[in-house]
Z-matrix of the N, CA and C atoms (Angstrom, degrees):
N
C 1 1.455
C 2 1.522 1 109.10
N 3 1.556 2 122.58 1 129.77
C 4 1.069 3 115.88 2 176.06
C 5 1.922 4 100.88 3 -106.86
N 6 1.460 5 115.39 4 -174.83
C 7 1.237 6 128.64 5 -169.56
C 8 1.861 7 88.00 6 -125.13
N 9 1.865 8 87.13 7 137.47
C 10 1.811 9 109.86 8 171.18
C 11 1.503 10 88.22 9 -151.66
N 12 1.808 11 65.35 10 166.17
C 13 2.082 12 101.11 11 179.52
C 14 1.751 13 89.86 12 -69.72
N 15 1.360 14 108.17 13 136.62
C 16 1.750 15 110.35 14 154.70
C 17 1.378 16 116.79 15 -129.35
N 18 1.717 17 100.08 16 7.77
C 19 1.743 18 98.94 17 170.30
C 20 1.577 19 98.21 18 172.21
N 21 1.748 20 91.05 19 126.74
C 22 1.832 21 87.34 20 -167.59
C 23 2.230 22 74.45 21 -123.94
N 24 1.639 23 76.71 22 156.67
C 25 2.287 24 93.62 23 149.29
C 26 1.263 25 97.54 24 -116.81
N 27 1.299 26 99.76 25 134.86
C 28 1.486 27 110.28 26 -179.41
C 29 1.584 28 109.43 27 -120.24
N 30 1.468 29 101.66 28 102.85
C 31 1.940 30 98.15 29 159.45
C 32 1.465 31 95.21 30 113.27
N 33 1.680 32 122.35 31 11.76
C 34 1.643 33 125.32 32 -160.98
C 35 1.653 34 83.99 33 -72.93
N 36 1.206 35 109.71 34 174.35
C 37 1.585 36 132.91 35 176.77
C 38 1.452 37 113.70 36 -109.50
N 39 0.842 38 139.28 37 111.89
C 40 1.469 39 136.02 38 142.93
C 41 1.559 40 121.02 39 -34.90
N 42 1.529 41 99.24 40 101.30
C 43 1.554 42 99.79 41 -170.34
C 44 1.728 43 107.09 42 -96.48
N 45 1.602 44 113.76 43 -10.95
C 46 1.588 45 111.84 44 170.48
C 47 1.377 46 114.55 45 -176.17
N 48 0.721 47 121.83 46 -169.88
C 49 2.110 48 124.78 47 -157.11
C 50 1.449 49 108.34 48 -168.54
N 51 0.932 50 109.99 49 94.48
C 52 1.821 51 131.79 50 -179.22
C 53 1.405 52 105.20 51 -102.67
N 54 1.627 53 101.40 52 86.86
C 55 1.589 54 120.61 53 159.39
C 56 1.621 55 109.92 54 -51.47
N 57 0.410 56 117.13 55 -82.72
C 58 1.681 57 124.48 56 177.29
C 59 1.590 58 118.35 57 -53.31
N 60 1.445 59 102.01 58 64.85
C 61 1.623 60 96.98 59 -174.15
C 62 1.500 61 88.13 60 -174.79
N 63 1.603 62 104.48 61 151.73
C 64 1.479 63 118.34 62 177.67
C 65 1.569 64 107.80 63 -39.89
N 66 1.339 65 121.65 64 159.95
C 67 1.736 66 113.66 65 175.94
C 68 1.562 67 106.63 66 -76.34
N 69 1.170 68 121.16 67 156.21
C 70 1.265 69 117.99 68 173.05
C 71 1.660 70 108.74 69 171.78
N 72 1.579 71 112.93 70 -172.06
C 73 1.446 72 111.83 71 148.99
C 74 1.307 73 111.78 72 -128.45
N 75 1.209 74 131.22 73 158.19
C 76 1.514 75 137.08 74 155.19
C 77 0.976 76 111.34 75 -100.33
N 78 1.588 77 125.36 76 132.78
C 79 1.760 78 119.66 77 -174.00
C 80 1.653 79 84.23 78 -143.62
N 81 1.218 80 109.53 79 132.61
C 82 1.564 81 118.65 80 175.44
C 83 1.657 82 104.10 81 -52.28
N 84 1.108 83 96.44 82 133.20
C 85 1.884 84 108.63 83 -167.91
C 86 1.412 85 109.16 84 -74.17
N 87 1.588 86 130.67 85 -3.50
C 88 1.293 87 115.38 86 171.96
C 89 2.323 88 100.36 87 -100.25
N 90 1.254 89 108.71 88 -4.23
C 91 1.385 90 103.77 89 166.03
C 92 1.859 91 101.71 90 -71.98
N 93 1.057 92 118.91 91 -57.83
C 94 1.770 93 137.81 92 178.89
C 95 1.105 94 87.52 93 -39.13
N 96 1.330 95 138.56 94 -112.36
C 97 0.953 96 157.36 95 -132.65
C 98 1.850 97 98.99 96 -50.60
N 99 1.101 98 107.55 97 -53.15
C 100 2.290 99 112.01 98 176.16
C 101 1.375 100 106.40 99 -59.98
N 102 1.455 101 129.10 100 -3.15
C 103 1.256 102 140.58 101 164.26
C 104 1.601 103 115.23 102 -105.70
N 105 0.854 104 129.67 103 -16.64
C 106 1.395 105 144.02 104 -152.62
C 107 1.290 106 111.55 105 36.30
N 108 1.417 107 118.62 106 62.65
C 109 1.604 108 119.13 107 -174.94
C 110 1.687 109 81.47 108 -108.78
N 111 1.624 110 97.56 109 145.79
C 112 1.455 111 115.09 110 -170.83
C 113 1.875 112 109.15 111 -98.79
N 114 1.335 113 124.89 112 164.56
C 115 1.358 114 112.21 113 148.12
C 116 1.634 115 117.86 114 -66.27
N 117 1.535 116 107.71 115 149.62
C 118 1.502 117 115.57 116 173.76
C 119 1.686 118 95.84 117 89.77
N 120 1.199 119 124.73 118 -27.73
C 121 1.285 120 124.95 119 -169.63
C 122 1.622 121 107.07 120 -60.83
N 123 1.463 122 111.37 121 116.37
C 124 1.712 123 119.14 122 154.26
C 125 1.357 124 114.38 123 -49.86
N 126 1.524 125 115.05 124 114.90
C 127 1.361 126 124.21 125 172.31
C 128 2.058 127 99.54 126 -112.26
N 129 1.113 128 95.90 127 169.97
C 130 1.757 129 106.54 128 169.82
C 131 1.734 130 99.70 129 -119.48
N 132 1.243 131 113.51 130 145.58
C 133 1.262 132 103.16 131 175.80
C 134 1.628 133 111.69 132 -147.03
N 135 1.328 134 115.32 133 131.00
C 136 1.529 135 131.02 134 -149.30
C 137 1.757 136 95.78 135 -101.66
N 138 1.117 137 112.89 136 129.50
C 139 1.703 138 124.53 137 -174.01
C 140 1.992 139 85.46 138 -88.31
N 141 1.004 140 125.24 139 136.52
C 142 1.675 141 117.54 140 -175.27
C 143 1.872 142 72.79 141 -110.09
N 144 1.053 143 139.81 142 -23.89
C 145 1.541 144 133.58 143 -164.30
C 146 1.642 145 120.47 144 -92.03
N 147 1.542 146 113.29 145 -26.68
C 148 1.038 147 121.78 146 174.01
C 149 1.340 148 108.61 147 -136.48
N 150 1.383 149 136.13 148 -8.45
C 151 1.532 150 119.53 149 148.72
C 152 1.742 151 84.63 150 110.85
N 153 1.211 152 127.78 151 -10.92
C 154 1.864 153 107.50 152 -175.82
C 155 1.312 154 112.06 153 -83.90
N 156 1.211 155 99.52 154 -173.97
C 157 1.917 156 108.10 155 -153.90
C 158 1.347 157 91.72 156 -147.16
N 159 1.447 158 90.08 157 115.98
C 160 2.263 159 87.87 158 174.47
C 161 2.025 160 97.29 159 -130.75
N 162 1.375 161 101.67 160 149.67
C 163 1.596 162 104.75 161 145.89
C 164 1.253 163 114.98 162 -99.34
N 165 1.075 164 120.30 163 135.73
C 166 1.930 165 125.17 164 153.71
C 167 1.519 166 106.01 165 -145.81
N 168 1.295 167 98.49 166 172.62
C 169 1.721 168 106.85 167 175.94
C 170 1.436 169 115.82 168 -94.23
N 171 1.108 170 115.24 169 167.40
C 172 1.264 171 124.48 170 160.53
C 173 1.856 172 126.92 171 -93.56
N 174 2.418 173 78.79 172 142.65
C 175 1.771 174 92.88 173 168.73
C 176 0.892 175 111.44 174 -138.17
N 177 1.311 176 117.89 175 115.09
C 178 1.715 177 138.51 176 173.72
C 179 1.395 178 102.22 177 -41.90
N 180 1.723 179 124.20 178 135.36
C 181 1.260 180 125.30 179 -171.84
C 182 1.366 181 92.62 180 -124.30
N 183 1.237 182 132.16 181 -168.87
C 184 1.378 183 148.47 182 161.75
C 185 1.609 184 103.15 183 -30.96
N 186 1.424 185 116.24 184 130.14
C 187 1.531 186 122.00 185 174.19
C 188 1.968 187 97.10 186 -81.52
N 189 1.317 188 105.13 187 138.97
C 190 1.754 189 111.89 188 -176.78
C 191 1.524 190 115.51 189 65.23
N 192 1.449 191 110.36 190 26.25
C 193 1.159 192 99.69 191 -179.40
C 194 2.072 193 106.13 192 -104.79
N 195 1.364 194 103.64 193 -22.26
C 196 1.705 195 102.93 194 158.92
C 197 2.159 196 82.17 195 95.11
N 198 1.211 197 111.04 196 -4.98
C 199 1.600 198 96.63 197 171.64
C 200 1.478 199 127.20 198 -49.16
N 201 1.372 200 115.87 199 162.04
C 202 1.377 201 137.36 200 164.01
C 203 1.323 202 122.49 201 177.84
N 204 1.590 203 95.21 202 109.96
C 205 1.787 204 105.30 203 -141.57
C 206 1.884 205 94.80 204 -119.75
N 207 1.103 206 129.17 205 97.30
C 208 1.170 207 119.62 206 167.08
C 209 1.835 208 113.75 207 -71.68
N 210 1.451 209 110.10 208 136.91
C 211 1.410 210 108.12 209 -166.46
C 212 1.919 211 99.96 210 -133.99
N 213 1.432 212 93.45 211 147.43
C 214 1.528 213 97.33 212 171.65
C 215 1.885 214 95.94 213 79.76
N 216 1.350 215 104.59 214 -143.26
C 217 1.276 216 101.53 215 -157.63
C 218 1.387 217 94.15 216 -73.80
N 219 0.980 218 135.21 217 -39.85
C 220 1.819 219 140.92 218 -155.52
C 221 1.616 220 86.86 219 -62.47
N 222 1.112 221 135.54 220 2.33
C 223 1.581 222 126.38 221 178.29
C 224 1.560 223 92.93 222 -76.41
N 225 1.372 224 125.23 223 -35.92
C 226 1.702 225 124.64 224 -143.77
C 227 2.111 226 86.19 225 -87.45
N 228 1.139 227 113.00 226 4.14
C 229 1.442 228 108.70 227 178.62
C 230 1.274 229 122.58 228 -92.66
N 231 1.607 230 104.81 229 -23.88
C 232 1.486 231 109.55 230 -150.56
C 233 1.520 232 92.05 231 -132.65
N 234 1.673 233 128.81 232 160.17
C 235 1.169 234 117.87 233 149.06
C 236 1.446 235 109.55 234 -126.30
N 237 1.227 236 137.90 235 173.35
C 238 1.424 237 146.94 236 160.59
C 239 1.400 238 117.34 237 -14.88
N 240 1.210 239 147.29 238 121.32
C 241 1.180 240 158.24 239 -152.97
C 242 1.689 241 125.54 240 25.93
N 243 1.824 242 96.74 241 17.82
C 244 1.563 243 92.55 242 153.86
C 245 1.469 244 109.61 243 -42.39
N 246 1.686 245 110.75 244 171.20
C 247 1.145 246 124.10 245 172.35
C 248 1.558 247 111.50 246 -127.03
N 249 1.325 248 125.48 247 114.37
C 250 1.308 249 111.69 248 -164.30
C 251 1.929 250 96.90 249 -138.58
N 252 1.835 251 102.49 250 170.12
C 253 1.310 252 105.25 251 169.34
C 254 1.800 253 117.09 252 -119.78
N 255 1.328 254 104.17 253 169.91
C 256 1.105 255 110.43 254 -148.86
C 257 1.471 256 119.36 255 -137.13
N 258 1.536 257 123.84 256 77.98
C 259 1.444 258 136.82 257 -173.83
C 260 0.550 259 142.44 258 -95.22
N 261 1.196 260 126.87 259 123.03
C 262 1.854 261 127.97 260 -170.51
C 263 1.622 262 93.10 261 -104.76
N 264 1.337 263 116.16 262 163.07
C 265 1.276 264 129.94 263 168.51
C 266 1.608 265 125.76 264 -126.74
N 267 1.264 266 116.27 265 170.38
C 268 1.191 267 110.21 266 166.15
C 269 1.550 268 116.23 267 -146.89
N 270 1.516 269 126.45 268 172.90
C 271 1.941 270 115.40 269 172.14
C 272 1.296 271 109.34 270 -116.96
N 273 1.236 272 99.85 271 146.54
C 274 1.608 273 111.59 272 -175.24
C 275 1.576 274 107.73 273 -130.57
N 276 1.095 275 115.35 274 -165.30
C 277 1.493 276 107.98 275 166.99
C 278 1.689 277 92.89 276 -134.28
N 279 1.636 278 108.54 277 130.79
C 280 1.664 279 108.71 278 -174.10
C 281 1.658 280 122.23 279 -39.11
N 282 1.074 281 118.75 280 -28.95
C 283 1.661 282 105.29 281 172.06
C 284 1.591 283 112.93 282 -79.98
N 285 1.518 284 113.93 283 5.08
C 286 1.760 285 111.11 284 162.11
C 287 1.173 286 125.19 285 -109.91
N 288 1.687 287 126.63 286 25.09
C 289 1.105 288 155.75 287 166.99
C 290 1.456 289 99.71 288 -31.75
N 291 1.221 290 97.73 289 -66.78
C 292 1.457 291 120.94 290 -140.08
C 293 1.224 292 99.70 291 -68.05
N 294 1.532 293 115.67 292 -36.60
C 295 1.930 294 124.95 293 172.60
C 296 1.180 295 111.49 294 -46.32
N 297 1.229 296 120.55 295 -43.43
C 298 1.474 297 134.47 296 -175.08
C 299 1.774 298 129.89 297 -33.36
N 300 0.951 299 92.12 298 99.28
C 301 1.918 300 84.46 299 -176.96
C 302 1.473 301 111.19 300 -111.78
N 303 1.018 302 123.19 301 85.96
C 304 2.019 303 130.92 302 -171.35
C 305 1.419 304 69.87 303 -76.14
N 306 1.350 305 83.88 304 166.59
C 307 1.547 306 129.62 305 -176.61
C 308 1.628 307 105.63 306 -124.68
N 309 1.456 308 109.27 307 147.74
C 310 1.345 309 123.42 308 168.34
C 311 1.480 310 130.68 309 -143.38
N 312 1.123 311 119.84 310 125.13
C 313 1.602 312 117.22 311 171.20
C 314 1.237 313 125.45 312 -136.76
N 315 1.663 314 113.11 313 119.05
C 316 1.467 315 141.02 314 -150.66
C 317 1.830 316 76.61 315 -87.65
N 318 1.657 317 110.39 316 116.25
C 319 1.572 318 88.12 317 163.39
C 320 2.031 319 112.16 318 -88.68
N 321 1.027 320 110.28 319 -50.84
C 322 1.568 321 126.56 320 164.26
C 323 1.849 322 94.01 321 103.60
N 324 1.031 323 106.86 322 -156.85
C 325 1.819 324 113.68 323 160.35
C 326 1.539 325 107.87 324 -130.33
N 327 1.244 326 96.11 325 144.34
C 328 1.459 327 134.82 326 -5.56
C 329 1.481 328 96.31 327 -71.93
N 330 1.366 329 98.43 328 164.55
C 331 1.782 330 124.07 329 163.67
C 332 1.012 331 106.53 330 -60.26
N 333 1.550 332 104.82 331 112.36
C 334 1.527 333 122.63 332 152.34
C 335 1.313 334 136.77 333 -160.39
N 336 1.583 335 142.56 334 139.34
C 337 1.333 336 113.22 335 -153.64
C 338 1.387 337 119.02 336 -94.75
N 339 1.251 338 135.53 337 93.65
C 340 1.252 339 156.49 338 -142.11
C 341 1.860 340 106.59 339 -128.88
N 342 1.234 341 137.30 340 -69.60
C 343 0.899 342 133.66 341 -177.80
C 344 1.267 343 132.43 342 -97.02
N 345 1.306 344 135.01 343 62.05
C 346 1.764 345 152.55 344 156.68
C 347 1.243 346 112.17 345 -34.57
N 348 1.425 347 123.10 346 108.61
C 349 1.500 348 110.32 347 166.87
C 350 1.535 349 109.33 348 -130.07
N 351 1.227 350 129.54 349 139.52
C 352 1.408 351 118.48 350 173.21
C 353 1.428 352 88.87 351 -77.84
N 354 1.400 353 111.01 352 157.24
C 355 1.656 354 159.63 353 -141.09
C 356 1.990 355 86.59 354 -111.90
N 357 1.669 356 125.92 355 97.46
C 358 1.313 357 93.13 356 145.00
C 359 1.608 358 116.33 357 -97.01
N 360 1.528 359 115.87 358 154.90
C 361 0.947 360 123.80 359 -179.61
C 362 1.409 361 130.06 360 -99.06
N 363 1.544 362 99.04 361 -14.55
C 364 1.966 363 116.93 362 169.54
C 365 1.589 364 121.08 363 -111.04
């Protein structure tokens, strides 16, 4: 079994960073959901502003609220209107590649969830 992207946010904003709070992310639950990224779900998440690389899970925040709240230590990665991406994965075995339909959503500015595209990969 190898490991792939099955649903990235691409270009979301960091709207705040809560040192003092369990680790996690908050991503407004109607971005999650146009991805089908779940709560509890391990995402990786790419700083496009300072180049770091974190895992944490996901926490659904307010639906329409445009959040993305790094919490706990993942705050010390990111600051306020970084721009970062946001991947979930999944395993397949290479001849089920091809089944594969990732998901994507370009938020841009302002934040909003507007452009969904499944991902082809061939």
């Amino acid at each position: 079994m190898e490991k792939y992207v099955s649903a990235k946010l691409h270009g979301i904003r960091v709207t705040d960073a809560k040192l003092n709070y369990h680790g996690s992310i908050t991503i407004d639950a109607d971005f999650c959901r146009a991805v089908a990224l779940k709560p509890l779900e391990y995402v990786e998440i790419w700083n496009k502003m300072s180049g770091a690389r974190i895992s944490t899970y996901v926490l659904y925040g307010d639906a329409g609220s445009r959040c993305c709240i790094l919490n706990g230590a993942a705050a010390r990665t990111c600051q306020q209107g970084d721009e970062i991406i946001i991947a979930s994965s999944t395993f397949c075995e290479i001849d089920d590649i091809i089944s594969l339909k990732p998901t994507r959503l370009s938020t841009g500015l302002p934040m909003r969830c507007s452009a969904v595209q499944t991902v082809r990969w061939i």
